[in-house]
C-alpha positions as CSV (number, residue, x, y, z in Angstrom):
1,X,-75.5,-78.9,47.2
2,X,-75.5,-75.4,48.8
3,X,-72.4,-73.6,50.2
4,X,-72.2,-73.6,53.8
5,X,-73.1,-70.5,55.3
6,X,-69.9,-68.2,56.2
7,X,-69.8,-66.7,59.7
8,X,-68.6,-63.0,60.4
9,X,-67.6,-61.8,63.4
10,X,-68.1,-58.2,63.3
11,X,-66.6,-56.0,66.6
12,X,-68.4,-52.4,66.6
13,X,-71.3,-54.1,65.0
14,X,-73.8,-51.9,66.6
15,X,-72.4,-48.9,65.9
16,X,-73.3,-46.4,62.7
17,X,-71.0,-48.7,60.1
18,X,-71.0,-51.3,61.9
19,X,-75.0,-51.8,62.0
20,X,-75.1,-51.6,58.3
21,X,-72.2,-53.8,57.8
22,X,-74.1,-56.2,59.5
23,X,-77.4,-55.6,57.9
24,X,-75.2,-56.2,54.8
25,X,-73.8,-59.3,55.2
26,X,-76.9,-60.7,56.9
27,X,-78.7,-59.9,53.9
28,X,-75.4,-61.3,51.4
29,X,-76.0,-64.9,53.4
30,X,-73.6,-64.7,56.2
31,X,-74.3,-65.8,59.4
32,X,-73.3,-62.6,61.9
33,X,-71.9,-62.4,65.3
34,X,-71.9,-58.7,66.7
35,X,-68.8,-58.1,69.2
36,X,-69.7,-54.7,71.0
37,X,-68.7,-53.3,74.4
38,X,-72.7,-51.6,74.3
39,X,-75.7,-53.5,74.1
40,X,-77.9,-51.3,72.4
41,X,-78.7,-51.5,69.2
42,X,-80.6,-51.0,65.9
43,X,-80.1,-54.1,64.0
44,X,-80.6,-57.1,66.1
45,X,-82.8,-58.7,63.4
46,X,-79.9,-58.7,61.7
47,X,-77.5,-60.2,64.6
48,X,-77.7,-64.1,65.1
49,X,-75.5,-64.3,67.8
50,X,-74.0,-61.3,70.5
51,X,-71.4,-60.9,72.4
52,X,-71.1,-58.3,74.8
53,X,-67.2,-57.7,75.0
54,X,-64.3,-55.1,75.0
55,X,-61.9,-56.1,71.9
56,X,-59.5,-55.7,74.6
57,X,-60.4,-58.2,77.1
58,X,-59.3,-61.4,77.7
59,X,-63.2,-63.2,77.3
60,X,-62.4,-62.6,73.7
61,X,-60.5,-65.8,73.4
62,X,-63.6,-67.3,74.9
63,X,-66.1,-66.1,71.7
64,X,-63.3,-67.6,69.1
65,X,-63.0,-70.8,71.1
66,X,-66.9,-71.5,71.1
67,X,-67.4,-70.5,67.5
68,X,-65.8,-71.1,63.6
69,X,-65.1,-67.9,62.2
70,X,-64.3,-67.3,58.5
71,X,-63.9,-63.8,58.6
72,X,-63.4,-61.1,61.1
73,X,-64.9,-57.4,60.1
74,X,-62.8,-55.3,62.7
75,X,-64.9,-52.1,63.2
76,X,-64.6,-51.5,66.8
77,X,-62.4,-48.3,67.8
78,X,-62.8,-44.8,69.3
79,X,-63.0,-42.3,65.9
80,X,-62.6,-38.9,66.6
81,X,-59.9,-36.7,65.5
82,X,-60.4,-34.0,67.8
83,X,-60.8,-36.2,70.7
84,X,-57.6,-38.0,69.9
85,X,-55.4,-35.0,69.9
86,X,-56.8,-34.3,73.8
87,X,-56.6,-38.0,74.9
88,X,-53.8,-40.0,72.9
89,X,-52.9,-42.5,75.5
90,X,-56.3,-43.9,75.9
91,X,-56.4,-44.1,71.6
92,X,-53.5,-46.3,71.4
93,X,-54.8,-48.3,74.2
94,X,-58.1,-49.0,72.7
95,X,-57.6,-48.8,68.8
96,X,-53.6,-50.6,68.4
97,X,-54.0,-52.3,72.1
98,X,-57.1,-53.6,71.0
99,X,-56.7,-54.3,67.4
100,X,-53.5,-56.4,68.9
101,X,-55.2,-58.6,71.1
102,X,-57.7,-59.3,68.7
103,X,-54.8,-60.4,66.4
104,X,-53.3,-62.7,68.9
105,X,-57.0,-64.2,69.7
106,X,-57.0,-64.7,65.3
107,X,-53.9,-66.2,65.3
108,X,-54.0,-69.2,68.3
109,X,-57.9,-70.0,67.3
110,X,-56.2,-70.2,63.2
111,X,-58.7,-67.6,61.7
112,X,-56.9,-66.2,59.0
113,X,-59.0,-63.5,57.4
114,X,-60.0,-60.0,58.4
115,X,-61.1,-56.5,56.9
116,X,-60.5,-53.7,59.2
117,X,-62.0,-50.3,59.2
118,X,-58.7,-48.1,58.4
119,X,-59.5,-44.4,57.5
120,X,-58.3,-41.3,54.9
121,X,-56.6,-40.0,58.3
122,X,-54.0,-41.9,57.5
123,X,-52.7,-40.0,54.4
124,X,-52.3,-36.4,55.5
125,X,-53.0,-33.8,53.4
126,X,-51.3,-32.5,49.9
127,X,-53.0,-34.3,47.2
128,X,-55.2,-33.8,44.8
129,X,-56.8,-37.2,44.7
130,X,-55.1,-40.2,47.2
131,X,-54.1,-43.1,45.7
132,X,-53.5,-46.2,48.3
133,X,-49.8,-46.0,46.9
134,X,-49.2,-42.6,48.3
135,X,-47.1,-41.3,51.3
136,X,-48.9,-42.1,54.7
137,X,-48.0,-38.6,57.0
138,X,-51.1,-38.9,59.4
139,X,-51.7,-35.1,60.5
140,X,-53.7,-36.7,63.6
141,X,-53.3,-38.8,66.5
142,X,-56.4,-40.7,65.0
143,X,-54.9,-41.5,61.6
144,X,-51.5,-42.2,63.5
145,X,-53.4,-45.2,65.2
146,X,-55.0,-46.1,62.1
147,X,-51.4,-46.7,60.1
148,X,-50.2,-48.3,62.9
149,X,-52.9,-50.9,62.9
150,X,-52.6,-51.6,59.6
151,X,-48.7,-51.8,59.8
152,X,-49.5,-54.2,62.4
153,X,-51.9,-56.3,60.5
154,X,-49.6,-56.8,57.4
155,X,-47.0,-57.8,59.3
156,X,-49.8,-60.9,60.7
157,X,-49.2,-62.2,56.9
158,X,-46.1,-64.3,58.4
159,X,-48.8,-65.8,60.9
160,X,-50.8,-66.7,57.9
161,X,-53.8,-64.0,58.7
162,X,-55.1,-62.0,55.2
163,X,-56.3,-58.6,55.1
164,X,-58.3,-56.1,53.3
165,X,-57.8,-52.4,55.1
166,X,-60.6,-49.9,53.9
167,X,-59.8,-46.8,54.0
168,X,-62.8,-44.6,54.6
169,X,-63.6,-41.4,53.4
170,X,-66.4,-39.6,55.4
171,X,-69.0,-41.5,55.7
172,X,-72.8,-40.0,55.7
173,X,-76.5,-40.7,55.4
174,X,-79.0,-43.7,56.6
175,X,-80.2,-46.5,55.4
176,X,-82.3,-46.7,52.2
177,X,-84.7,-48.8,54.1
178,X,-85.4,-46.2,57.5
179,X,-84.0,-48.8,59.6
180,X,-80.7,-47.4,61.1
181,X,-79.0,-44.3,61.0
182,X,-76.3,-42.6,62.3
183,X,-76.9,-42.3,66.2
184,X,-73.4,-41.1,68.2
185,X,-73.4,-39.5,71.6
186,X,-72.1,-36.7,71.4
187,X,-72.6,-36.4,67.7
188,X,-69.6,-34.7,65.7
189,X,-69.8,-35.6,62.1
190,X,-70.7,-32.9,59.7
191,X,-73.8,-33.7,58.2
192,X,-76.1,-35.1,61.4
193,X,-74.0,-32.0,63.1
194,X,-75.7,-29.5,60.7
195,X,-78.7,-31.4,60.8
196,X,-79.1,-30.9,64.4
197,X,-77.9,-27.2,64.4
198,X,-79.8,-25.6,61.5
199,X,-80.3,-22.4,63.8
200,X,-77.1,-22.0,64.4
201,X,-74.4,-24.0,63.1
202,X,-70.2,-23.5,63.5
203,X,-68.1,-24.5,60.8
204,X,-64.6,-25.1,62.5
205,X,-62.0,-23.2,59.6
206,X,-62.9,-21.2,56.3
207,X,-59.2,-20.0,56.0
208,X,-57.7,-22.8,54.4
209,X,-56.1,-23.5,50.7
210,X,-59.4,-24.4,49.1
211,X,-61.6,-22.4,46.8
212,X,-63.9,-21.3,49.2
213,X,-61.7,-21.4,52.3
214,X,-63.6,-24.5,54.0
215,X,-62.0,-28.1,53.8
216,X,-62.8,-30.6,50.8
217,X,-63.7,-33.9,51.7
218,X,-65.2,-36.9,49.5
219,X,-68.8,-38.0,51.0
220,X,-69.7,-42.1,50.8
221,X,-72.9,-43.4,51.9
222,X,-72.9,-46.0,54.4
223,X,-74.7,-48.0,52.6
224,X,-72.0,-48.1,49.8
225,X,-69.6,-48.7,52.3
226,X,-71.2,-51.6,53.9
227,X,-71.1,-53.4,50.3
228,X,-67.6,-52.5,50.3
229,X,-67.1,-55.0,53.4
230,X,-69.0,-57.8,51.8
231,X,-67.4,-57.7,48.5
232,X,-63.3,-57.1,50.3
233,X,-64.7,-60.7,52.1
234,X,-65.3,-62.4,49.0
235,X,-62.5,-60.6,47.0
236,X,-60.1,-62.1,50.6
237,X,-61.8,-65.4,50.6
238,X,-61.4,-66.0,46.5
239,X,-57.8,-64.6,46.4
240,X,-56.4,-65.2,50.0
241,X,-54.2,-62.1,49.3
242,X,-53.6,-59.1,51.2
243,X,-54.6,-55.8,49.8
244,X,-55.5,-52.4,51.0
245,X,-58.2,-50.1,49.0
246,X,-59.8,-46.2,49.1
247,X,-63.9,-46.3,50.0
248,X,-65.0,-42.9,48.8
249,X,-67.1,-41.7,46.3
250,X,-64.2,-40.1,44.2
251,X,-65.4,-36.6,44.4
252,X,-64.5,-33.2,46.9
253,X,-67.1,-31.5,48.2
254,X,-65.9,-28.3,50.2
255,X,-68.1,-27.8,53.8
256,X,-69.8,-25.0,52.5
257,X,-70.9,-27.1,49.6
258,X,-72.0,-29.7,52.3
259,X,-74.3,-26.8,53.6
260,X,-75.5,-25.5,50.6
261,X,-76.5,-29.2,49.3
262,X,-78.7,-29.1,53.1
263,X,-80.5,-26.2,52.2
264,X,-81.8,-27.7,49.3
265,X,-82.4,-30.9,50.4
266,X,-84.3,-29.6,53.9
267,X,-85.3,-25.8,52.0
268,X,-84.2,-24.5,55.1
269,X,-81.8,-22.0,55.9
270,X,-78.4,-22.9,57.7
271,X,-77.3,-19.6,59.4
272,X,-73.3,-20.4,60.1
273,X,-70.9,-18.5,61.9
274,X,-67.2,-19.8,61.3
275,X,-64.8,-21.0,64.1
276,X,-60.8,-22.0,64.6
277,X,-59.8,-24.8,62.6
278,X,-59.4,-28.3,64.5
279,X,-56.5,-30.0,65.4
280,X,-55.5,-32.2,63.2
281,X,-58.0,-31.5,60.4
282,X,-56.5,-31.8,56.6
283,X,-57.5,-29.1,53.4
284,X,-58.6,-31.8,51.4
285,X,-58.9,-35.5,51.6
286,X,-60.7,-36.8,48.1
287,X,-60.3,-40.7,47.0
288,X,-58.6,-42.2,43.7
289,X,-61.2,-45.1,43.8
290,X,-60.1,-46.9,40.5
291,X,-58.4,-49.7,42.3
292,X,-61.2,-50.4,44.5
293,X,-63.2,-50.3,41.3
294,X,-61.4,-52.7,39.1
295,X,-59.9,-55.5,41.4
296,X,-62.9,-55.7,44.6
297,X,-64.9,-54.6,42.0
298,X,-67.0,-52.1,44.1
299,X,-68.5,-48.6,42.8
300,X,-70.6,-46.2,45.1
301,X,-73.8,-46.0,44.1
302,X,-75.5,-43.0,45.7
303,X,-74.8,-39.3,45.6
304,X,-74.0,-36.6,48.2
305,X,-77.8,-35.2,47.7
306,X,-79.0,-38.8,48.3
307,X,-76.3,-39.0,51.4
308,X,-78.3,-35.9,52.8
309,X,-82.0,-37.1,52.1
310,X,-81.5,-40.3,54.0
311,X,-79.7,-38.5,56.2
312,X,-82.7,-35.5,56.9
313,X,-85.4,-38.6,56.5
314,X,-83.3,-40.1,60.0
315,X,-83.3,-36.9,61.4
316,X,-86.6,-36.3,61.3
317,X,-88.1,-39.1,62.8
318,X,-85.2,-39.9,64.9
319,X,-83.8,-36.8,66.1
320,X,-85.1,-36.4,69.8
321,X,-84.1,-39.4,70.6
């Protein structure tokens, strides 16, 4: 007899992770249910059921109370470091506020499993290589909300809910496939940044502790990370035991390195001029991935000049959009 089909309920699920999280599971057998405050997407083929919702509202009860949900993918949040540092009160509101409520809504409908988007934000800045059992000194508003959510979450372990926190390292590139890519408005990540400024491009800091003076940051295709989700639900789901695990690729790459990898990949020219560092913005933040590795198990499976061809393929055909 066949397993019955697992449902996910997946907030942010039409934004950049989110999409391919969903595309992922879809694809992995799970029946999917997209909870986004915007309706606009690239992966309804991929959705079975939406619901158009702030993680924050009370209608949320509503979803859980109409539908069996194994596990929740909690994606939904506002992301940006810089923009947290201008506007903390409206970060706590929607990223702990809302991760709270959703909780609450978990615990009285008795769904008991959930992988949240954490982030590398939440470490700081010092190490060589972060392990998932190293000191949490968030340098940012952003990776102060993140810690706080998963301090939060742990503690829902006495209200019986498990959890898998995964915490991101920068995320790039599109999927393999053409079908989604990464889409934000404004757009602030480095490489779709770059992609989009080859003219004239401004690289914020090249006076910090790093070889070339530029910060060092480990670079994970989406599509790896949207495995990672599928396999934390299985690992959860098998093991009923709460855990938290690094998402990276292992290795630094330096922004300059970042450019010079374009250049290749496009054979175009990036003319940079170099601004102030950011608020908030960390020398290096690399991933020790071994533990992800041995217990989910999960490995990455693409590289950063892979990252930055699906990447450019997007670009090109979607870039005026």
């Amino acid at each position: 007899m066949a397993s019955e089909m697992k449902t996910a309920l997946i907030t942010g699920g039409y934004g950049y992770i989110g999409s391919h999280v969903t595309k992922a599971l879809k694809k992995a057998g799970w029946r999917t249910i997209v909870l986004d405050s915007k309706s606009k997407s690239q992966t309804h083929e991929y959705t079975d059921m939406f619901y158009p919702c702030d993680i924050r509202a009370p209608e949320l009860s509503f979803l859980f109370s109409k539908v069996k949900i194994d596990t929740v993918f909690h994606l939904a949040g506002l992301i940006e470091v810089g923009t947290s540092e201008k506007y903390p009160s409206e970060y706590y509101d929607v990223n702990v506020a809302g991760t709270i409520n959703l909780l609450n809504v978990m615990a009285i409908h008795n769904v008991k499993n959930i992988v949240f988007s954490s982030s590398a934000g939440v470490y700081g800045s010092g190490n060589e290589k972060f392990l998932e059992t190293d000191s949490t000194i968030p340098t940012s508003v952003y990776g102060r909300n993140k810690l706080m959510c998963e301090q939060i979450i742990a503690d829902m372990q006495k209200e019986n809910i498990n959890s898998i926190c995964l915490r991101y390292f920068n995320v790039g590139g599109a999927d393999p496939d053409g079908e989604m890519g990464e889409n934000h408005e404004p757009e602030t990540h480095l490489i779709p940044r770059i992609l989009q400024n080859l003219n004239n491009f401004t690289l914020y800091g090249n006076d910090y502790e790093t070889p070339d003076g530029t910060c060092i940051r480990d670079f994970i295709h989406v599509s790896d990370v949207a495995d990672a989700h599928v396999a934390s639900a299985e690992y959860l789901l098998k093991h009923q035991k709460s855990d938290i695990f690094n998402i990276g690729s292992g290795t630094g790459y330096s922004n300059k390195q970042i450019v010079d990898t374009i250049e290749k990949v496009t054979g175009q020219k990036v003319n940079i001029t170099y601004g102030p560092r950011r608020a908030g913005d960390p020398a290096k933040l690399v991933a020790n991935i071994s533990k992800a590795q041995e217990l989910l198990p999960f490995t990455p499976k693409f590289s950063l000049e892979y990252i930055i061809s699906t990447a450019y393929d997007w670009h090109l055909k979607h870039g005026d959009n």
